[in-house]
C-alpha positions in Angstrom: 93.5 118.0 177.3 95.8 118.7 180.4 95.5 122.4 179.7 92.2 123.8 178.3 92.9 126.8 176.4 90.4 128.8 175.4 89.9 132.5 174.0 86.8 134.5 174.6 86.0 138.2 174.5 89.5 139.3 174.5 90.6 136.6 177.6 93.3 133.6 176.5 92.0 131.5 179.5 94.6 128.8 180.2 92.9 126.4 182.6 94.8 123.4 184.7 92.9 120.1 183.9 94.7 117.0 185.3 92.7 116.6 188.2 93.8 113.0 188.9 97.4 113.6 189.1 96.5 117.0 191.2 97.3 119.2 188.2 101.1 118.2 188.1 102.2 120.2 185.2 104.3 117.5 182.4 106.8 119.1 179.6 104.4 119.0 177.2 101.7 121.2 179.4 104.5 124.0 179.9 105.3 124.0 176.2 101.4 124.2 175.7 101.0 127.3 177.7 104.6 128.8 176.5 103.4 128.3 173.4 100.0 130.2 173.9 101.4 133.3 175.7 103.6 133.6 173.4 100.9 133.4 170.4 98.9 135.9 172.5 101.5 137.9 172.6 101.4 139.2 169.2 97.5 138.7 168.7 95.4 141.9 169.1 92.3 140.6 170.1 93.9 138.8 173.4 93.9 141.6 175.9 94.1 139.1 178.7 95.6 136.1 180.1 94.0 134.2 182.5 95.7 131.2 184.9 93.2 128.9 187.1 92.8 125.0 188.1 90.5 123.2 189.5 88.0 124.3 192.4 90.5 121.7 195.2 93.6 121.9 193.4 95.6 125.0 191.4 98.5 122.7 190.3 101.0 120.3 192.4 103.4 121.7 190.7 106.1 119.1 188.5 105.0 115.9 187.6 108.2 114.6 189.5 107.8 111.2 187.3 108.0 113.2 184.2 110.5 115.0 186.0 112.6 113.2 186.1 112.6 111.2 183.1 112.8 114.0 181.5 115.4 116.9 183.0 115.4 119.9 181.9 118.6 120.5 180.9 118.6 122.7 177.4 117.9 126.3 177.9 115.1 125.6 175.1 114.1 122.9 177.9 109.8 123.9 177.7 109.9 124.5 181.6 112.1 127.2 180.6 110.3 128.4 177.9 107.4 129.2 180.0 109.1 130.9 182.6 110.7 133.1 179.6 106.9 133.6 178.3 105.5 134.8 181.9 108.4 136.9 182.6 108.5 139.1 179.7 104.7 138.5 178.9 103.7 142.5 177.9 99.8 141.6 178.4 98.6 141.6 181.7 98.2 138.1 183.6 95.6 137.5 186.4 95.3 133.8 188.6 92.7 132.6 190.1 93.8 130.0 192.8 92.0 127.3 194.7 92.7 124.5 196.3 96.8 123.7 196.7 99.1 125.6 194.7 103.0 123.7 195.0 106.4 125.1 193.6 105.7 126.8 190.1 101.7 126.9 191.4 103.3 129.6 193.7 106.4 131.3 191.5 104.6 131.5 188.3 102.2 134.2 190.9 104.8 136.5 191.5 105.1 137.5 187.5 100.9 137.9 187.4 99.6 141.1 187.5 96.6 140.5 189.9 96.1 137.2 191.9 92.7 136.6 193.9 92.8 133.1 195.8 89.8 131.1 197.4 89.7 130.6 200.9 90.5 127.1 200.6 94.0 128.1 198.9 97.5 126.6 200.3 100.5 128.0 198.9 104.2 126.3 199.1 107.4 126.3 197.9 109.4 123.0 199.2 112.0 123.8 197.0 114.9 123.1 199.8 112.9 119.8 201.2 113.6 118.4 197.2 117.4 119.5 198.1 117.1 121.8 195.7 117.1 126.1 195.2 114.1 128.8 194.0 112.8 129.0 190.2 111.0 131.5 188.3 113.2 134.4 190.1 111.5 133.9 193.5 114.2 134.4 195.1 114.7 137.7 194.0 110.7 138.2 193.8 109.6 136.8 197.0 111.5 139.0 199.2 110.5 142.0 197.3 106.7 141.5 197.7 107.0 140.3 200.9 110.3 141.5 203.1 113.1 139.1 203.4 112.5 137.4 206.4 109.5 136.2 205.6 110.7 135.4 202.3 113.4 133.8 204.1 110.7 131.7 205.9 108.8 130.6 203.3 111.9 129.4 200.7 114.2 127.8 203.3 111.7 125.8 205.7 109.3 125.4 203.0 106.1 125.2 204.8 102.8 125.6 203.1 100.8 129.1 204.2 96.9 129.8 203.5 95.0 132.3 201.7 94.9 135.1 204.5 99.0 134.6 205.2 99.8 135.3 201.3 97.2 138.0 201.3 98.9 140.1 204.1 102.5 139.0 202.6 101.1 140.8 199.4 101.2 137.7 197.4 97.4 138.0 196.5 95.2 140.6 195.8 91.9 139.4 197.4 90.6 136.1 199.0 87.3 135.2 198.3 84.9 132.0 198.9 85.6 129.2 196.0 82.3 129.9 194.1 82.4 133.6 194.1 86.4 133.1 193.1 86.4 132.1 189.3 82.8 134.5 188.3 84.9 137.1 190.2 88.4 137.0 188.6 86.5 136.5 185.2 84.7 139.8 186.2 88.6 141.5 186.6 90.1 140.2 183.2 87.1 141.6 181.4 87.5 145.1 183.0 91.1 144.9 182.2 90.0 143.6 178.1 87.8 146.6 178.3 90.4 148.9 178.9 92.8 150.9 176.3 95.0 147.9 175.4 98.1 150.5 174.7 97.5 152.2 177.7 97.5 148.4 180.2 100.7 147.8 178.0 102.9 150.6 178.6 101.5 150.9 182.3 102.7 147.4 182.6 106.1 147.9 181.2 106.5 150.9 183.3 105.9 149.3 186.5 108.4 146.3 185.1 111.1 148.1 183.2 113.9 148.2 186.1 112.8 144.5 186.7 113.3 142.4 183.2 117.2 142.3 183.2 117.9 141.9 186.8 114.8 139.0 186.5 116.6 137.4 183.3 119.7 137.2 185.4 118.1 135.5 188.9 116.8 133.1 186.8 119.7 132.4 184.3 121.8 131.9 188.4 118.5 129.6 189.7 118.6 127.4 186.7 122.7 127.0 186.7 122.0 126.1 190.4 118.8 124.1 190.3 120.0 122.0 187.5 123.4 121.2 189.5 121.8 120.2 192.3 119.1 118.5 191.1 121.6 115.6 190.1 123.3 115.7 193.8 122.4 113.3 196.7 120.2 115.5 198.7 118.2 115.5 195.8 118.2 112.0 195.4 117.4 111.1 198.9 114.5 113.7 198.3 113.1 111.5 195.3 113.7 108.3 196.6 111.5 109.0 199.4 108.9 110.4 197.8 108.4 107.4 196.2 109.0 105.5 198.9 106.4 107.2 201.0 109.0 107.7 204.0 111.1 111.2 205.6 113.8 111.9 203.7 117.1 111.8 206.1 119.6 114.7 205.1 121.8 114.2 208.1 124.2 112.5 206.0 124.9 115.9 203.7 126.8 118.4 204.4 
């Protein structure tokens, strides 16, 4: 399976497992986890969801191949199905990030509750080297946890940033070594399973409540964005050279 999901003592553990194509997440993995939060949702005896990959790799973010062949252009479309399920998602959600964590690796962060990150963690968003815009309401996210100029840094230049940089931009909780990372964060989501469920859930909500519309509304202006531009030919260049294996030249794009 792509995603192993598994549910144990109260934790819905939903676990990145296409190491040879570096965790690049296909259609069919987000409707797999959009599906499961959204099961979890309603099932008393999940307390807790859990995100993590593989020890050298979170996720790569898209599979730009299934990408591609496959747009998402529906609002049903399952990439946007999952962003729905993490951003209104009333149980708590905790990642546990090693290894390179690209695009949605990094957005689908900013709607977890706690984030701990090995030390071996690289975090990007290239969203504008694709010639394309944010998802997952990081524009409106990122500069809140972080200030805008270094929001500003991170979206437009697109530059990956390690553990220790995301840590002071508030991105992640804690950094830790990779084998103490995974025992540790397991250690977290049980205290939280422990707790009062009610009392997680409304503190949640609470800290959220001013958030959910203004959220629903970055995203809805991301998405009418994103999918504009991701049939432009900045985006195209982008692509082709990927797959090319060469710099993509903008300089032709105004």
């Amino acid at each position: 399976m792509d995603i192993n999901i598994t549910k144990e003592q109260g934790i819905l553990h939903l676990n990145f497992n296409r190491v040879e194509r570096k965790n690049a997440i296909t259609a069919a993995m987000y409707q797999q986890m959009a599906d499961a939060i959204k099961q979890a949702d309603t099932d008393p005896a999940i307390r807790v969801i859990l995100f993590s990959g593989h020890p050298q790799v979170f996720t790569a973010g898209n599979d730009l191949e299934d990408f591609l062949k496959n747009p998402p252009s529906a609002k049903d479309a399952p990439v946007f199905q999952f962003l729905w399920q993490i951003s209104h998602a009333n149980k708590p959600m905790v990642a546990a990030v090693a290894g390179v964590a690209v695009g949605i690796g990094t957005t689908l962060l900013m709607h977890c509750d706690l984030v701990y990150a090995a030390d071996n963690a690289k975090f990007s968003m290239p969203f504008t080297q694709l010639g394309l815009c944010p998802e997952a309401g990081a524009s409106l996210l990122l500069p809140q946890i972080a200030g805008y100029q270094r929001a500003a840094e991170k979206l437009m230049l697109g530059e990956a940033f390690g553990a220790e940089e995301a840590q002071q931009m508030g991105l992640v909780n804690r950094v830790l070594p990779g084998d103490e990372l995974l025992p540790f964060v397991l250690g977290q989501a049980a205290k939280l399973a422990a707790l009062p469920a009610q009392s997680i859930r409304v503190t949640k909500q609470l800290m959220k409540r001013n958030q959910v519309t203004v959220i629903e509304a970055q995203m809805v202006a991301e998405v009418e964005h994103f999918s504009r531009m991701l049939t432009e030919p900045a985006a195209k260049e982008a692509f082709t050279a990927f797959f090319e294996k060469r710099k993509p030249d903008f300089s032709q794009f105004g």
